[in-house]
TIMI-225928 format. One record per atom (N, C-alpha, C, O): residue number from 0; residue in one letter; atom name; x, y, z. Coordinates in nm, 4 decimals. Last residue first. Layout:
// TIMI-225928
NUM;A;CA;X;Y;Z
...
// end
This chain:
// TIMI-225928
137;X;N;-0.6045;2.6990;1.4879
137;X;CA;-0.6837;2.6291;1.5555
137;X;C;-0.8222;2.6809;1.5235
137;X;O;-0.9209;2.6300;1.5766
136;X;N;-0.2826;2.6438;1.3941
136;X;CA;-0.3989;2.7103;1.3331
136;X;C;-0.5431;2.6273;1.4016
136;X;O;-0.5769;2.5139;1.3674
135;X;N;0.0141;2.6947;1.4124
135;X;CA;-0.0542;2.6155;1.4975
135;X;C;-0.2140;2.6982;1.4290
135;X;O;-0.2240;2.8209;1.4319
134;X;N;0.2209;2.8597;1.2988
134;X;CA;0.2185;2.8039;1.2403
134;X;C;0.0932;2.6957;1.3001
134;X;O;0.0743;2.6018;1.2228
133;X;N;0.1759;3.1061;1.3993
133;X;CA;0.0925;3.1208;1.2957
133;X;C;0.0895;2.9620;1.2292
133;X;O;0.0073;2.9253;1.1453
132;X;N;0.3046;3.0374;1.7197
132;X;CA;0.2757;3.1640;1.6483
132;X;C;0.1561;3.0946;1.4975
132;X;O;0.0539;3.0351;1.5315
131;X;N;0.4189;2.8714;1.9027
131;X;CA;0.4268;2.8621;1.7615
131;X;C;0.3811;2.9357;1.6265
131;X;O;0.3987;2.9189;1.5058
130;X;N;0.3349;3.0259;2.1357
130;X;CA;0.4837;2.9447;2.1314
130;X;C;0.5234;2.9563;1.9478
130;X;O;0.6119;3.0179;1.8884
129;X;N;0.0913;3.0300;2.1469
129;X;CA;0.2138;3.1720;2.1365
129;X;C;0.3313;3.1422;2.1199
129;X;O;0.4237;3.2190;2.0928
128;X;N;-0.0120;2.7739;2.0807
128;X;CA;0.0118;2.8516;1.9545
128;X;C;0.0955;3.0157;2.0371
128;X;O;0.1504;3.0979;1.9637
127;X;N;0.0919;2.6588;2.3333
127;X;CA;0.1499;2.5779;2.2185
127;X;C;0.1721;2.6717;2.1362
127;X;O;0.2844;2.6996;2.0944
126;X;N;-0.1013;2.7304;2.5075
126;X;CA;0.0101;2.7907;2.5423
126;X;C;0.0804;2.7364;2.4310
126;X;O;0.1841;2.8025;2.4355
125;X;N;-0.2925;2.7013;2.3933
125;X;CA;-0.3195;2.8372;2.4219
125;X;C;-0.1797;2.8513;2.4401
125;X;O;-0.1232;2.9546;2.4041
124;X;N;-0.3831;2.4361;2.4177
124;X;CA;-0.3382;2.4835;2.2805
124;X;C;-0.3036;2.5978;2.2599
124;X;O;-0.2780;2.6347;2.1453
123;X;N;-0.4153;2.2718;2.6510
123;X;CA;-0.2521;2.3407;2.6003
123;X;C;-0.2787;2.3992;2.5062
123;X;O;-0.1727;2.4493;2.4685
122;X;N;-0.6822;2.0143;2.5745
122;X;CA;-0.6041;2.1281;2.6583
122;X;C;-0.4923;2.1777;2.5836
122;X;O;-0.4685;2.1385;2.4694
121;X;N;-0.8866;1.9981;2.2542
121;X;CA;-0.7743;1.9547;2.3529
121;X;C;-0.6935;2.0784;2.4223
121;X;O;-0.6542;2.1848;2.3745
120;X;N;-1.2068;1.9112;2.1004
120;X;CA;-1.0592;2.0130;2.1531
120;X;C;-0.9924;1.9674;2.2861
120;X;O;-1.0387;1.9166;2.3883
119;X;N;-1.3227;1.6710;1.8637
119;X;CA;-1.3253;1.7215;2.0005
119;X;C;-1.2327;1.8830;2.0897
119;X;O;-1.3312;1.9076;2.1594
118;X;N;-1.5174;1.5858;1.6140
118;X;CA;-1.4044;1.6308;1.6587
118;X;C;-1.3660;1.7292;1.8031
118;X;O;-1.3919;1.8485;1.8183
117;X;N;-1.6893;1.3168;1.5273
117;X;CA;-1.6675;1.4684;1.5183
117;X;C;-1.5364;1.4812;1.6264
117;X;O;-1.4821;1.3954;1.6961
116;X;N;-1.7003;1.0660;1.4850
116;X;CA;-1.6117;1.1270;1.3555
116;X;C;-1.6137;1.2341;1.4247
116;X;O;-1.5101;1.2929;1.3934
115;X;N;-1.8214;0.9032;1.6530
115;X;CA;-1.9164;0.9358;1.6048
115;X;C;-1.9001;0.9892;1.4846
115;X;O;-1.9834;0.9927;1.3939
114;X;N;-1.6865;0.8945;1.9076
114;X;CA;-1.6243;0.7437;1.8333
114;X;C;-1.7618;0.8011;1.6474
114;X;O;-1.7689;0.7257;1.5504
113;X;N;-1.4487;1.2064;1.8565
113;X;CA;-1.5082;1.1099;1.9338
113;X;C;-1.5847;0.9905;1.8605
113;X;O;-1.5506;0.9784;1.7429
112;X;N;-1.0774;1.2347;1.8676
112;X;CA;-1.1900;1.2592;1.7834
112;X;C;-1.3045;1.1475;1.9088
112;X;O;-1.2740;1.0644;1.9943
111;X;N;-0.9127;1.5325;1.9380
111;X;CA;-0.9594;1.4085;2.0074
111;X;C;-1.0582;1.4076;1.8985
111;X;O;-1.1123;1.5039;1.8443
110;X;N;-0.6460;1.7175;1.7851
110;X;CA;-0.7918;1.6999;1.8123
110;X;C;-0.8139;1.5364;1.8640
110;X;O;-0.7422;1.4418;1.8313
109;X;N;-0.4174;1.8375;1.5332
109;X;CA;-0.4445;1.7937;1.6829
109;X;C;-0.5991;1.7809;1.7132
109;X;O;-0.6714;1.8533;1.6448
108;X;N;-0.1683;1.9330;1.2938
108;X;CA;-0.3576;1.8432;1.3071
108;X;C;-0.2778;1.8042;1.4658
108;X;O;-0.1658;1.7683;1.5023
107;X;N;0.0206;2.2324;1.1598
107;X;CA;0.0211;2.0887;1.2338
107;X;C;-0.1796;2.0661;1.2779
107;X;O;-0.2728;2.1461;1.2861
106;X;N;0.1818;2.2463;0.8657
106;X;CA;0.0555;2.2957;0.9311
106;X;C;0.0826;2.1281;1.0455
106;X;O;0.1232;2.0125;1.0341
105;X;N;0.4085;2.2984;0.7252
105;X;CA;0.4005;2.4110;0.8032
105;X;C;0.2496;2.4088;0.8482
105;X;O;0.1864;2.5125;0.8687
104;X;N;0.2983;2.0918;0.4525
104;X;CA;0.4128;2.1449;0.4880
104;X;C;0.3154;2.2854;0.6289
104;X;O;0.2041;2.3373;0.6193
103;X;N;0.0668;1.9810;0.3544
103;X;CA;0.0753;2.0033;0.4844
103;X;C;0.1722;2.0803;0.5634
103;X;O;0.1620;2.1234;0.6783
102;X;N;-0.0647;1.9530;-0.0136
102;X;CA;0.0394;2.0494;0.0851
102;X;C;0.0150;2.0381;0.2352
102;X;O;-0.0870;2.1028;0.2588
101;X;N;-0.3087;1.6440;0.0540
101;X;CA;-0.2400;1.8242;-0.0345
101;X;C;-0.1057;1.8428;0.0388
101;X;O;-0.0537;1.7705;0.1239
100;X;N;-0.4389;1.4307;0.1260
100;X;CA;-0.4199;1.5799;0.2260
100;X;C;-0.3554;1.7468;0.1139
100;X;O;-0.3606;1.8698;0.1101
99;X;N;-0.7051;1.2532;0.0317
99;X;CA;-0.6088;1.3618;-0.0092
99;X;C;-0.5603;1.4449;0.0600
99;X;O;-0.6237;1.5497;0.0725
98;X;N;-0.8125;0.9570;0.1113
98;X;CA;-0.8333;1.0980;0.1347
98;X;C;-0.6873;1.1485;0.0703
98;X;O;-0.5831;1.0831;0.0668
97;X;N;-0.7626;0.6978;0.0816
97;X;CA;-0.8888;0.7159;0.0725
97;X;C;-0.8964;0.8909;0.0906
97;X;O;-1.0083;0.9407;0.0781
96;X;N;-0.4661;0.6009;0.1191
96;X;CA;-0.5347;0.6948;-0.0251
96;X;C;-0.6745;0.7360;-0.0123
96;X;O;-0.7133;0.8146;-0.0986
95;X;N;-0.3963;0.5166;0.2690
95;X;CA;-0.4751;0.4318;0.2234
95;X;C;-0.5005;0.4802;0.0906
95;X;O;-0.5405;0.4247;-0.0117
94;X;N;-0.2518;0.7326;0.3858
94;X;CA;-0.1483;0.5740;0.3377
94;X;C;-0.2619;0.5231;0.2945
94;X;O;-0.2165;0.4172;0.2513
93;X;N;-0.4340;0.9087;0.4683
93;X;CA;-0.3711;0.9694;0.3498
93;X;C;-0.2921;0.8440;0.3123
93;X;O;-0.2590;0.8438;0.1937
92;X;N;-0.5334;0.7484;0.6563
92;X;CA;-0.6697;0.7928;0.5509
92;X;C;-0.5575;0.7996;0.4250
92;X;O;-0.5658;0.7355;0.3203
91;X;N;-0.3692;0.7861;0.8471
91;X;CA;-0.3824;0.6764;0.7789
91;X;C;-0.4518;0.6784;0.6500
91;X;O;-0.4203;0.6106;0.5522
90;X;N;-0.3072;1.0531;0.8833
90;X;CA;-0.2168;0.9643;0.8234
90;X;C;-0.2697;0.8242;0.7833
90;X;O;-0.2157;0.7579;0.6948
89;X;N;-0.5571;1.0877;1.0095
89;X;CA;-0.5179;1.1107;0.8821
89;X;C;-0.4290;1.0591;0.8017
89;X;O;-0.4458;1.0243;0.6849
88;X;N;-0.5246;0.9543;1.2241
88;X;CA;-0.6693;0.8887;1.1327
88;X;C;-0.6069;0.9934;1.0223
88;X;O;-0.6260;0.9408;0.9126
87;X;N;-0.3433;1.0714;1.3850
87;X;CA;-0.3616;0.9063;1.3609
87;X;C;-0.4065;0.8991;1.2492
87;X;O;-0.3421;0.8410;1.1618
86;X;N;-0.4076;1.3427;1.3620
86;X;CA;-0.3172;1.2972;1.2967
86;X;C;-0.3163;1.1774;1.2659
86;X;O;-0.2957;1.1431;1.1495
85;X;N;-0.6687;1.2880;1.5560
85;X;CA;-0.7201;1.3006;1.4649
85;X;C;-0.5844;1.2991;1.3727
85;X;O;-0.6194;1.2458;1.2674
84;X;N;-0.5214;1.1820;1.8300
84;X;CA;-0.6419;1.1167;1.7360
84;X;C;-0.6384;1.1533;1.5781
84;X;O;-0.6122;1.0710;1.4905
83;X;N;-0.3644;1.3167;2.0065
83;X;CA;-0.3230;1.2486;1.8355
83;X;C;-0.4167;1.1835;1.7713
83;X;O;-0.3971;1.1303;1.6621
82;X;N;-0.5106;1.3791;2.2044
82;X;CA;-0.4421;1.4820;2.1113
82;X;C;-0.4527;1.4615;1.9441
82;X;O;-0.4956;1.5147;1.8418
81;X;N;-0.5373;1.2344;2.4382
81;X;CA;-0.5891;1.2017;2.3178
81;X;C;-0.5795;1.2951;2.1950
81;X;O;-0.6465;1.2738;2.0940
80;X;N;-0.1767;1.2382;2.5949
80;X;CA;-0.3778;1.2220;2.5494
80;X;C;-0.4190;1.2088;2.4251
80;X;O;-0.3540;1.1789;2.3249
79;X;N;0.1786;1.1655;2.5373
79;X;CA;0.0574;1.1405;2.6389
79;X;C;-0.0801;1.2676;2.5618
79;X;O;-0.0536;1.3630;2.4886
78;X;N;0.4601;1.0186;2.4538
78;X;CA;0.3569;1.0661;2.4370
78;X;C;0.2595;1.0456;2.4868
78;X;O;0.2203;0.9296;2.4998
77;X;N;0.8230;1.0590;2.5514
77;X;CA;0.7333;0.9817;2.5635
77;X;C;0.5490;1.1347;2.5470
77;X;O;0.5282;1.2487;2.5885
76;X;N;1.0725;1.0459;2.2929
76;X;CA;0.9613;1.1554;2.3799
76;X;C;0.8716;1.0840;2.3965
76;X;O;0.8166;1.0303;2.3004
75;X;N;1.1759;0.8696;2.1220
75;X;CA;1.2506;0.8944;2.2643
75;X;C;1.1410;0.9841;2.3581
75;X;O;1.1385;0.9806;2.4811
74;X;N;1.1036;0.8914;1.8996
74;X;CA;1.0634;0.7911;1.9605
74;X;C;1.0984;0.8009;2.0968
74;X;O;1.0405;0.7322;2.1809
73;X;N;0.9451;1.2293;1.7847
73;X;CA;1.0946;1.1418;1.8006
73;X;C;1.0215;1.0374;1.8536
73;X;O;0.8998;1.0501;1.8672
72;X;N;0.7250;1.0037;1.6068
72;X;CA;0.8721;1.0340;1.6237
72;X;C;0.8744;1.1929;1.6537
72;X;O;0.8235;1.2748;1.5771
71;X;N;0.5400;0.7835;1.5861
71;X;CA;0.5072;0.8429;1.6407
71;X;C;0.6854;0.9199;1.6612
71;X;O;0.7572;0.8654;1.7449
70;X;N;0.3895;0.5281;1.3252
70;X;CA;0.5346;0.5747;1.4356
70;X;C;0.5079;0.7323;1.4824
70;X;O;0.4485;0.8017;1.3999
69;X;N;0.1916;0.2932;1.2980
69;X;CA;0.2112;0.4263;1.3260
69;X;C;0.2970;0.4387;1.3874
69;X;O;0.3123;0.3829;1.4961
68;X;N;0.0823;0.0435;1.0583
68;X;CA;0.1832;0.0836;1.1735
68;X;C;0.1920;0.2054;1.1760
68;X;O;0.2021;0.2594;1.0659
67;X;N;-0.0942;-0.1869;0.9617
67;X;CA;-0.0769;-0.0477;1.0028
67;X;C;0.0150;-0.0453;1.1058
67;X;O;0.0235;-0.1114;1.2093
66;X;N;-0.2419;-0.3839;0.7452
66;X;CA;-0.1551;-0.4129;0.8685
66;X;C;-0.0793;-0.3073;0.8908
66;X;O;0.0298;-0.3198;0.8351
65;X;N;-0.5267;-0.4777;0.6077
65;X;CA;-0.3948;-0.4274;0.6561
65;X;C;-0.3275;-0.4444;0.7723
65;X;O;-0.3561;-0.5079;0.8738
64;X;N;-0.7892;-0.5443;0.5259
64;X;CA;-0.6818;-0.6652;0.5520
64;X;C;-0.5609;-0.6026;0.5393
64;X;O;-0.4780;-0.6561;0.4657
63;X;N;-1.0630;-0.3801;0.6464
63;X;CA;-0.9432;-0.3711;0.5560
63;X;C;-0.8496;-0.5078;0.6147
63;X;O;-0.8510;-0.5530;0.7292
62;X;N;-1.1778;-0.2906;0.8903
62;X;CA;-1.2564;-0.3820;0.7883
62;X;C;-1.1628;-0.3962;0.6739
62;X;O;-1.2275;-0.4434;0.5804
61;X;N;-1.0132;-0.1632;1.0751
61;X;CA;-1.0991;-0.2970;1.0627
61;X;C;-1.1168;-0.3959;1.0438
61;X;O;-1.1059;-0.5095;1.0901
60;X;N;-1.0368;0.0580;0.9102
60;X;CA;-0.8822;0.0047;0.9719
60;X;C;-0.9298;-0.1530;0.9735
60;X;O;-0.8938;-0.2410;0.8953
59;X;N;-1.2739;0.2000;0.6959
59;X;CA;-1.2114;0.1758;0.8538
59;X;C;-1.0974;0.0446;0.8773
59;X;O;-1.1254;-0.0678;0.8358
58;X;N;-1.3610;0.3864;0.4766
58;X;CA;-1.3171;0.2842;0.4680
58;X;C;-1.2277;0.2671;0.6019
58;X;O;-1.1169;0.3203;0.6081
57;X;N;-1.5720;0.6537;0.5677
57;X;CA;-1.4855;0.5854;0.4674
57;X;C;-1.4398;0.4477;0.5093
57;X;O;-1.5100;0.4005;0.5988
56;X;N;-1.8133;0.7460;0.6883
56;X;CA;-1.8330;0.6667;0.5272
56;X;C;-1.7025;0.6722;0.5204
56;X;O;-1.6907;0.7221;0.4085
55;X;N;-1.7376;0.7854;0.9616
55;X;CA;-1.7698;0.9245;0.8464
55;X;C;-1.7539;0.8827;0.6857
55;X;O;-1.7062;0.9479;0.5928
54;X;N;-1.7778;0.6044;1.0857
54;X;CA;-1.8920;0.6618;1.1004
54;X;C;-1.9079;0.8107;1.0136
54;X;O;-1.9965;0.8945;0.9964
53;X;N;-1.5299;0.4915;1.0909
53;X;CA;-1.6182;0.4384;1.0015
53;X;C;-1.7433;0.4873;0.9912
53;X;O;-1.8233;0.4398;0.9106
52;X;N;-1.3766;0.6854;1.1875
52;X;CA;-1.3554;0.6633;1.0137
52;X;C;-1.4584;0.5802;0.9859
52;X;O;-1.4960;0.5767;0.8687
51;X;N;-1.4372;0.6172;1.4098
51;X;CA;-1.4617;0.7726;1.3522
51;X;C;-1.4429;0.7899;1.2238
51;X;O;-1.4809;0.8850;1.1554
50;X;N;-1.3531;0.3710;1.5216
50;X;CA;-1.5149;0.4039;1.4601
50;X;C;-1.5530;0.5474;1.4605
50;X;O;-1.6608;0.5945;1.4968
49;X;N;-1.0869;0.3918;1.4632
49;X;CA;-1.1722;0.2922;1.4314
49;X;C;-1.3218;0.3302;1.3721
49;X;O;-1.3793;0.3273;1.2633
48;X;N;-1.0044;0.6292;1.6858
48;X;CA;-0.9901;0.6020;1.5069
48;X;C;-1.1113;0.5418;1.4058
48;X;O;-1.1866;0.5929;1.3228
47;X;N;-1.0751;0.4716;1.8893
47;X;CA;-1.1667;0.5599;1.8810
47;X;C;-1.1295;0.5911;1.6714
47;X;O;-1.2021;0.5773;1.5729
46;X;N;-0.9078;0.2665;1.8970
46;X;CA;-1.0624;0.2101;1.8438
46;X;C;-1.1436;0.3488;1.8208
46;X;O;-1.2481;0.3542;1.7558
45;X;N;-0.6751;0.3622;1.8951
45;X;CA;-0.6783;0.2554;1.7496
45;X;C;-0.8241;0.2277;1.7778
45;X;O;-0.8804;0.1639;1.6889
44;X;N;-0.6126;0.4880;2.1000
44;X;CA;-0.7036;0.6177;1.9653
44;X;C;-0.7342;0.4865;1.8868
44;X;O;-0.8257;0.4984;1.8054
43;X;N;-0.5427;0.3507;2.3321
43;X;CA;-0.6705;0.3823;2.2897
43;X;C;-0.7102;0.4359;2.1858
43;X;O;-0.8306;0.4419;2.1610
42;X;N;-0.2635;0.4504;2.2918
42;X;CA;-0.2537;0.3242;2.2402
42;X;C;-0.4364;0.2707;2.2272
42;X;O;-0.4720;0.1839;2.1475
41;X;N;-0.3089;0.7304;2.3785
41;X;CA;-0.2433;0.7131;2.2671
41;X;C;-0.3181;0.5148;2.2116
41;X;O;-0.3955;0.4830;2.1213
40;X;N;-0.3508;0.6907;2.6564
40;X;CA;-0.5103;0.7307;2.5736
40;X;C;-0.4438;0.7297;2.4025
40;X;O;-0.5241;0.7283;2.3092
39;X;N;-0.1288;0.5224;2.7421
39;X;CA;-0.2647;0.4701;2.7563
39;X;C;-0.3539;0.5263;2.6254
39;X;O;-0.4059;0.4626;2.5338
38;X;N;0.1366;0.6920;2.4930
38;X;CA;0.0724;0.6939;2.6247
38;X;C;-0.0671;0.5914;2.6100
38;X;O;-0.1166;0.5733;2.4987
37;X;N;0.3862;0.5718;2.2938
37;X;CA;0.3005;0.6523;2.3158
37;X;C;0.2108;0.5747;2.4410
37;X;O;0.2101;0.4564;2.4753
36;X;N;0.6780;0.5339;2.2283
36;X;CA;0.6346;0.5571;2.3900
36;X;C;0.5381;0.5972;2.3555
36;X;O;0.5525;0.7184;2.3714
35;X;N;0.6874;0.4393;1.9295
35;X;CA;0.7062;0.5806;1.9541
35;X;C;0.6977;0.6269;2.1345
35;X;O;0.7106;0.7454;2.1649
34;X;N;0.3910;0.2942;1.7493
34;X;CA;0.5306;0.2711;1.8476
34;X;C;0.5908;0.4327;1.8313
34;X;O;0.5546;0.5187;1.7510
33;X;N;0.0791;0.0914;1.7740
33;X;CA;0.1573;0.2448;1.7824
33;X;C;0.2706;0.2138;1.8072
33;X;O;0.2894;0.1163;1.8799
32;X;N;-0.0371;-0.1550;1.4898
32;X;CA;0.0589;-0.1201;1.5833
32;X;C;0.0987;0.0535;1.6250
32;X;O;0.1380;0.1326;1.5391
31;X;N;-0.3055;-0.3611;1.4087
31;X;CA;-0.2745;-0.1879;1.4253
31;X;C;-0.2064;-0.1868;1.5107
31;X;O;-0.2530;-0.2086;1.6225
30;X;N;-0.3535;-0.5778;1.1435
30;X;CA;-0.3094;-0.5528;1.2569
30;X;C;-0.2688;-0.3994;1.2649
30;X;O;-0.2198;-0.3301;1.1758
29;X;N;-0.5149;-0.8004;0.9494
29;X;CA;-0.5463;-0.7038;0.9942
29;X;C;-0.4362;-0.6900;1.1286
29;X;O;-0.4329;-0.7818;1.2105
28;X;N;-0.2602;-0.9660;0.7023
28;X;CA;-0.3745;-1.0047;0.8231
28;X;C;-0.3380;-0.8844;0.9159
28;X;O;-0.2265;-0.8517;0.9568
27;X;N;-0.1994;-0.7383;0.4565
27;X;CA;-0.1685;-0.8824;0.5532
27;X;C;-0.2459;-0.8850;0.6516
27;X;O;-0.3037;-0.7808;0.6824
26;X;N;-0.0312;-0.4529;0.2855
26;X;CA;-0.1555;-0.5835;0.3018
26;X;C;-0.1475;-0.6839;0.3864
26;X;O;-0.0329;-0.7276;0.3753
25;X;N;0.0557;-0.1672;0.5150
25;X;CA;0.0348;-0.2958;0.3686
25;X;C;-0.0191;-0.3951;0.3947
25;X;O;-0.0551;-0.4326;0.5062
24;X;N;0.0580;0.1043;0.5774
24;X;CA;-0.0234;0.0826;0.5517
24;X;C;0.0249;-0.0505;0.4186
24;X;O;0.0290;-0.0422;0.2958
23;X;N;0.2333;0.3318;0.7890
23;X;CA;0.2995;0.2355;0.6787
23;X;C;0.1906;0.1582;0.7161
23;X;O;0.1782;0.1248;0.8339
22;X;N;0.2249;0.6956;0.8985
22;X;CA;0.1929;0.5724;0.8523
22;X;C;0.2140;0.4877;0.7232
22;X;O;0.2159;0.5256;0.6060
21;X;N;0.3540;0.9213;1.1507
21;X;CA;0.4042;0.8555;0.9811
21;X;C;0.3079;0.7265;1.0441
21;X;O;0.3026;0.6759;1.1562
20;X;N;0.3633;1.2111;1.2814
20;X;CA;0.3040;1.0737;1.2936
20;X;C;0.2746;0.9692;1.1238
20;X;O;0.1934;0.9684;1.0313
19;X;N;0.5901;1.4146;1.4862
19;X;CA;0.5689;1.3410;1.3000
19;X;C;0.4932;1.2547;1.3535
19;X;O;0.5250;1.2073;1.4626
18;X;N;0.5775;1.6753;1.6379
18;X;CA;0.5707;1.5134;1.6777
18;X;C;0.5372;1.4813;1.5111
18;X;O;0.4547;1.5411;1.4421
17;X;N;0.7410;1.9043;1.8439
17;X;CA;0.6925;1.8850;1.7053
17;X;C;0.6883;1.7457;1.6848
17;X;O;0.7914;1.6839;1.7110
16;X;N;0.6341;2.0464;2.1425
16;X;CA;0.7098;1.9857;2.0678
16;X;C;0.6707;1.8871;1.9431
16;X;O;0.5795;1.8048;1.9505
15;X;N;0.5340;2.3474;2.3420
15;X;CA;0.5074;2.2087;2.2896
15;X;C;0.6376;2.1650;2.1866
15;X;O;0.7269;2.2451;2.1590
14;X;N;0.5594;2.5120;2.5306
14;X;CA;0.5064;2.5205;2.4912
14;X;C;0.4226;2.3968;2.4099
14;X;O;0.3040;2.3639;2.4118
13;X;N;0.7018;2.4486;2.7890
13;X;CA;0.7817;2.5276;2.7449
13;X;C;0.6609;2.5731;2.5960
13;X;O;0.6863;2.6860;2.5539
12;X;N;0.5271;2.2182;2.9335
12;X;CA;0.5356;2.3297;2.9408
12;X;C;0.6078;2.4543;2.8852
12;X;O;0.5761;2.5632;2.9330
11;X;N;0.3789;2.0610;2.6064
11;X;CA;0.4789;2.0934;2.6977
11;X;C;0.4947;2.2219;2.7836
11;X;O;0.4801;2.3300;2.7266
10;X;N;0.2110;1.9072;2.3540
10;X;CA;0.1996;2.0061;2.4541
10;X;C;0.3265;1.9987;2.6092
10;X;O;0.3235;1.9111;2.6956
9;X;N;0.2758;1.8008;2.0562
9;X;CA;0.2937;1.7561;2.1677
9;X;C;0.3272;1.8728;2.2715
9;X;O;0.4380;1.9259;2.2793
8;X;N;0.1784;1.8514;1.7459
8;X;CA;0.2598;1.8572;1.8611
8;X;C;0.2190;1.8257;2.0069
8;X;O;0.1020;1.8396;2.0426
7;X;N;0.2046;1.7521;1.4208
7;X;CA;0.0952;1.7245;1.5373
7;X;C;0.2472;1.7660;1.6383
7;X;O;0.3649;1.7337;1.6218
6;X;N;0.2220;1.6098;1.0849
6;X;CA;0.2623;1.6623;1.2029
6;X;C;0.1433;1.7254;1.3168
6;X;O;0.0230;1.7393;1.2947
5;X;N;0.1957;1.3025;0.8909
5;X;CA;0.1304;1.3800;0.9136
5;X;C;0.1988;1.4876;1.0923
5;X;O;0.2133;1.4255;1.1976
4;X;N;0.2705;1.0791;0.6282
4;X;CA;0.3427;1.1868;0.7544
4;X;C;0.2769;1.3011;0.7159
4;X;O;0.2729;1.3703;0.6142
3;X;N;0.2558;0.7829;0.4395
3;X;CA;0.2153;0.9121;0.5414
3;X;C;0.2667;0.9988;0.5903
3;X;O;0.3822;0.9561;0.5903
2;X;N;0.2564;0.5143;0.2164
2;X;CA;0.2839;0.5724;0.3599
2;X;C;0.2304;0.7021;0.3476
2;X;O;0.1620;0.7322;0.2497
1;X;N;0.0615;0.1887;0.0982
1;X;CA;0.1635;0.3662;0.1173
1;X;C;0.2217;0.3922;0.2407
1;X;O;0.2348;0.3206;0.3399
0;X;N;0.0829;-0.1180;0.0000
0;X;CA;0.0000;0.0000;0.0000
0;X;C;0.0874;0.1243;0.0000
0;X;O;0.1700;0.1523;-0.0869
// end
């Protein structure tokens, strides 16, 4: 199949830190791996994902005979909430092809998604975008 890379940061007190979330999407008996230290509500997004892609008509993790892997880099920073939902589900969308991202250069995706597709907001973002100025678009 493809790959991905989609950016997303990671809230810190200094403001936050720039997190790649790359997906490698190929054929073989269904399996969804995170790697990268990601956190409890991290290694939870693989069902909320699950049924937010499938509740917005496209084609869900699932129901596909892939075998997904999400890296989450750097690997050394350990990752914590539900932040990365919605990078998860793009990067994957964009390794499946089922969606088009375009140009991403200089934009970062954050959001909890809930199990329904819509999209939730997440703490820190106040202190992330003075940090990151224009490039954090909320």
């Amino acid at each position: 199949m493809s790959f991905a890379t989609v950016t997303t940061i990671q809230p810190n007190l200094l403001g936050g830190t720039i997190v790649h979330i790359e997906a490698d999407v190929t054929r073989g008996l269904h399996a969804f791996s995170i790697v990268g230290l990601p956190g409890k509500a991290i290694e939870e997004a693989k069902d909320r994902v699950h049924s937010a892609i499938k509740y917005s008509d496209l084609p869900a993790p699932k129901s596909q005979n892939h075998k997904i892997i999400i890296s989450l880099a750097p690997a050394d920073l350990k990752k914590e909430g539900p932040l990365f939902d919605l990078p998860i589900a793009l990067a994957y969308l964009a390794a499946t092809e089922s969606i088009k991202l375009g140009q991403t250069a200089g934009r970062l995706f954050l959001g909890e998604l809930a199990l329904d597709g819509s999209l939730r907001g997440v703490r820190g973002v106040r202190g992330m975008r003075r940090r990151h100025g224009a490039a954090l678009e909320v």
